[in-house]
C-alpha positions, 0 to 999 in steps of 0.5 A: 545342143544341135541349135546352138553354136558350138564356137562364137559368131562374128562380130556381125552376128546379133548381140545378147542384149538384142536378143535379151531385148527381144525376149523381154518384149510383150508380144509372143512372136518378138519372144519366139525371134529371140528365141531363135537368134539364141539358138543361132550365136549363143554356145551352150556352155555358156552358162552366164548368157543362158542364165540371163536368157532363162531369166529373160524369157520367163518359165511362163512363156517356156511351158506355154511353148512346150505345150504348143509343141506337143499338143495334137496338130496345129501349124508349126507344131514340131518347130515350136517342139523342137524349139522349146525341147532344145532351149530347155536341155540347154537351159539345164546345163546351168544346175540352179536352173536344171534344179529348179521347182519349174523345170522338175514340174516340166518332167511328166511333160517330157515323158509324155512327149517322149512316149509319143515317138517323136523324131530322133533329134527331139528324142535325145534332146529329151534324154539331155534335159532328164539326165541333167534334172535328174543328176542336179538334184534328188526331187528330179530323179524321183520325180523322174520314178515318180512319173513312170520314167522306167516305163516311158523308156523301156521299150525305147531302148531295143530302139536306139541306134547302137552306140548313138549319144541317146542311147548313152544318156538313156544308160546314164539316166537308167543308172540314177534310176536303177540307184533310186529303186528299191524293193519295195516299189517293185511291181510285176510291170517295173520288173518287166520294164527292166527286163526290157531294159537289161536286154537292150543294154545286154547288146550295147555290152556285146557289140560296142568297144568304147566307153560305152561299153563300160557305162553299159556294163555298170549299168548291167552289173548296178541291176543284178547287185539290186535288193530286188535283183532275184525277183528280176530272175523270172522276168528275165527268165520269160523273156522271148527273146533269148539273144539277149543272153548270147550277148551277155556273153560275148560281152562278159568275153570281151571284158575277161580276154582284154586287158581292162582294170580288175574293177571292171573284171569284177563286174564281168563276173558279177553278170556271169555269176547272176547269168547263170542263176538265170538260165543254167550254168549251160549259159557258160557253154555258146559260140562268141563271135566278137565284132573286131573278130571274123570267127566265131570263139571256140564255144567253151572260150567262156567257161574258161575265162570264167574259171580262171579269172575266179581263180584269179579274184579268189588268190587276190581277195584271200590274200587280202582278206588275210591281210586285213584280218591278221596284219591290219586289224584296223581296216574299215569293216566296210572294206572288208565287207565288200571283199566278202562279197567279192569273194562269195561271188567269185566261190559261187562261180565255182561252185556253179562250174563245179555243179556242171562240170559233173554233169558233162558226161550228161551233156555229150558237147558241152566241152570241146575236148578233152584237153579243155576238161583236164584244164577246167580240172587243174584249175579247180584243183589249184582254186580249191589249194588256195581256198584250203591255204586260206582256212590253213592261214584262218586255223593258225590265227585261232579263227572258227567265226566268218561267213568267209570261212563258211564259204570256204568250206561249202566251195571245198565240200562242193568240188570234194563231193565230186572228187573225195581224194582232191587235194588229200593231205590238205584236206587231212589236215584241215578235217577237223577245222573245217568241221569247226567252222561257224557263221557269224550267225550260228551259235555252234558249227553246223552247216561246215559239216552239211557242206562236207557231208557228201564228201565224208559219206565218200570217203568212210565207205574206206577203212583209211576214210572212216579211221580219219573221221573217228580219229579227227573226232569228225564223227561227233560233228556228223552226229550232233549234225544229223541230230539237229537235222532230224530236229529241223527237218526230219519230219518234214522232209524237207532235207531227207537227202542230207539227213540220210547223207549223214546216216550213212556216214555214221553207219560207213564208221560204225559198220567198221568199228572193230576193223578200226579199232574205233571206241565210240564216245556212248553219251554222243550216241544216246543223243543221236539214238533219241533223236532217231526214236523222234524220227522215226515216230513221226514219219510212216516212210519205210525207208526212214524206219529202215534206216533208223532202225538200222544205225540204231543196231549198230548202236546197240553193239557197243552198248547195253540198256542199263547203260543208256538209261544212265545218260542224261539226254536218254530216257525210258520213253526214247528206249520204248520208242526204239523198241518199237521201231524194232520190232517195226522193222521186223514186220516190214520184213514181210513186205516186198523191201528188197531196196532194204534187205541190206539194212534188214541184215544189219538189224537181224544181225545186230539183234542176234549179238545184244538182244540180251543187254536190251531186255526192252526191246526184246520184250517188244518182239517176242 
């Protein structure tokens, strides 16, 4: 403390039973002298002699000379402040003292002293006591909540000199609260409270390089691993004031380019991952220019050491993962736990990269040269063989079930999406696997396949792709896939875009049945042709009657009415319903449906081949 000695005085210097005598006496003035000879010879680690000055004085007289402090005007007002201010700090250092009923009681005080500007000095005095209240023990933190801690130091924080020992117990103190928070107690004004705080403490990360730095970078990282940290994102996203994103990434620079133990990698990624779900994978692209270096960094320096350091994260926790799994079962689930997260973070790094990088041709600049973009590439490239290795490794083990598997196969099916003939042999040979994976909360494979769906869609517009899919049997995935879309979301359309991603998988292998020499398994097919009949009737979008009409043509190629009626999941009325959606299809033919004449064609074409096998449907267009 700035009154109290750091070294003992000399043996001319008062006694502490002198000054015990003092305070002790009856008057205020011999109290406040004792008070004063305290602050001159008595070191604040002292724990013993501050215990029996704090027994000495009495809480009474303490709270007496707080409130003279900060009440309005009055002689000697900011010495008594500064005095009670300091003393008390000091007295915290001993945790009963710090913990007690009367000091926790003294914490709205504080804060209203500390919303009222004081000098810089009283200020971190202030920060010292709540820090060492709040750390001694749980009714002072939430006391601390309780009494509009967050909102008191906020808007303090921008304020603070860089660095300055305030500003290093405000972060302390922040994270205890940031600890104590939850959901629930969030409100639009605490939402806006922390988004100041996030801000100030984004340039803390950005311009320091000491310890502080990484308190600072806890702090950040604590924030955006919240419960409530998603409903932070729109708070952050109105912020006036955008520097504060250009800090966050000279800071999350600064932490990936140097040598610093991977924990903290960890957490630098956690801010890159959480940034750009803030404001756009663009975050990744911006000049840096760090404090120890005179030029700016080259503007895609971020994105690189982004990349590769989730390629890092994502070698290390799959190997450990596996580890866990096949050769120490007996690991603790919370272990494993966390390196799911870890792992999940570090796909969603990927995932986000991947999403810009196929936008580059939109954003003229966003990468420097061309080099820059074939690195990029070859990295994902050797990211998503060591993904494939980990489902490879999943597959031999007899493993279908985990939401890290689901998370493979999304970050796979994302960078596939864009590049279909990516690590080709792979991919060929974990199809039918990769088809078969479940999360822990499914109860059959569903998801893995609408993960792979852009990429099927791809490749089955070639004979070689649709053949893979129909030999791998991927196409009843595909279509008990786009059977239970239409189920959840076809009426709705909510998901229109995967459900017609899977029909025009199912048409890309039907179109070339005969070229590939494909047999279709007919009761896969009744079960897809009465979920295209619900489709259908409950929509009046062309488009989707189109489209059905048209996988349900080529249905009927390889198949008869007499047939159909013998299956188990298709029924008379499911026949009906085609056949009206036939003739539908036909009478749309007068309208202007030029985007849909090549879908036309395969309906009037197919008509022509089995309009005799569907007695049905040929009744209801005559």
């Amino acid at each position: 403390m700035s009154l109290f000695m750091a070294e003992p005085q000399d043996e001319r210097s008062p006694s502490l039973e002198d000054c015990l005598k003092l305070l002790k006496g009856e008057r205020d003035e011999q109290r406040l002298a004792g008070l004063l000879l305290v602050t001159k010879f008595c070191r604040s680690d002292d724990l013993g002699s501050l215990k029996k000055v704090y027994e000495a004085v009495g809480a009474h007289f303490l709270d007496r000379l707080l409130r003279t402090g900060s009440g309005e005007g009055g002689e000697n007002r900011d010495v008594y402040l500064r005095l009670s201010v300091t003393v008390l700090a000091a007295f915290c250092r001993v945790p009963e003292i710090a913990s007690s009923v009367e000091m926790v009681s003294r914490i709205p005080l504080i804060l209203e002293i500390m919303s009222k500007g004081p000098a810089t000095n009283i200020l971190e005095e202030c920060y010292e006591l709540l820090y060492l209240v709040s750390t001694a023990c749980e009714a002072g933190v939430m006391a601390l909540i309780d009494s509009g801690g967050l909102r008191v130091i906020a808007p303090q924080m921008s304020d603070l000199p860089d660095g300055s020992h305030a500003m290093e117990v405000a972060i302390k103190i922040l994270q205890l609260l940031v600890s104590k928070l939850s959901s629930e107690s969030m409100n639009i004004e605490r939402f806006f409270e922390l988004s100041l705080v996030v801000a100030a403490v984004a340039r803390q990360f950005a311009v320091l390089h000491n310890t502080l730095k990484f308190e600072a970078l806890h702090l950040l990282s604590a924030v955006f691993c919240s419960d409530y940290s998603a409903l932070l994102h729109e708070s952050l996203r109105s912020m006036p004031d955008n520097n504060w994103g250009d800090y966050m990434r000279t800071g999350v620079v600064s932490i990936l380019q140097n040598r610093v133990a991977p924990s903290e990698k960890l957490h630098a990624l956690i801010l890159a991952e959480n940034m750009m779900s803030i404001l756009g994978e663009k975050w990744l692209i911006g000049r840096v220019r760090l404090p120890s270096v005179e030029d700016y960094l080259p503007a895609d320096r971020c994105l690189l050491l982004v990349l590769e350091s989730s390629h890092v994260e994502i070698s290390v926790l799959s190997n450990e993962l596996a580890y866990m799994k096949y050769e120490a079962p007996s690991s603790t689930a919370e272990e494993h736990l966390l390196k799911q997260r870890y792992l999940a973070i570090a796909f969603s790094l990927v995932e986000k990269i991947i999403k810009y990088i196929s936008t580059v041709g939109e954003n003229e600049g966003a990468l420097s040269d061309e080099a820059v973009f074939l690195k990029v590439i070859k990295t994902l490239n050797e990211t998503v063989g060591v993904v494939l290795e980990y489902l490879k490794d999943a597959k031999e083990h007899g493993k279908k079930r985990g939401n890290d598997l689901l998370a493979s196969v999304r970050v796979i099916g994302s960078y596939l999406a864009e590049t279909p003939d990516a690590c080709k042999e792979q991919v060929q040979d974990l199809l039918d696997y990769m088809l078969s994976v479940e999360g822990e909360e499914e109860s059959s494979p569903f998801l893995s396949t609408c993960f792979l769906l852009p990429m099927l869609c791809q490749i089955t517009m070639k004979a070689e792709g649709s053949k893979l899919v129909a030999a791998s049997r991927g196409y009843v995935a595909v279509v008990e896939c786009l059977v239970k879309l239409i189920q959840s979301d076809g009426q709705n359309g909510e998901d229109n875009g995967s459900i017609f991603l899977a029909c025009d998988t199912v048409m890309n292998i039907l179109l070339k049945r005969e070229q590939i020499r494909f047999s279709p398994e007919l009761s896969t097919f009744s079960s897809l042709l009465t979920a295209l009949a619900y489709w259908a009737d409950g929509t009046k979008d062309p488009s989707v009657a189109m489209m059905a009409a048209s996988i349900c043509s080529l249905i009927f190629d390889f198949t008869s009415e007499d047939a159909l009626l013998k299956q188990a999941n298709f029924s008379g009325s499911s026949l009906d319903s085609l056949a009206r959606l036939i003739a539908r299809s036909f009478s749309s033919s007068s309208q202007d449906m030029s985007d849909s004449a090549d879908l036309l064609e395969i309906i009037t074409a197919g008509y022509s081949r089995w309009s005799n096998r569907f007695p049905t449907v040929k009744k209801h267009n005559r």
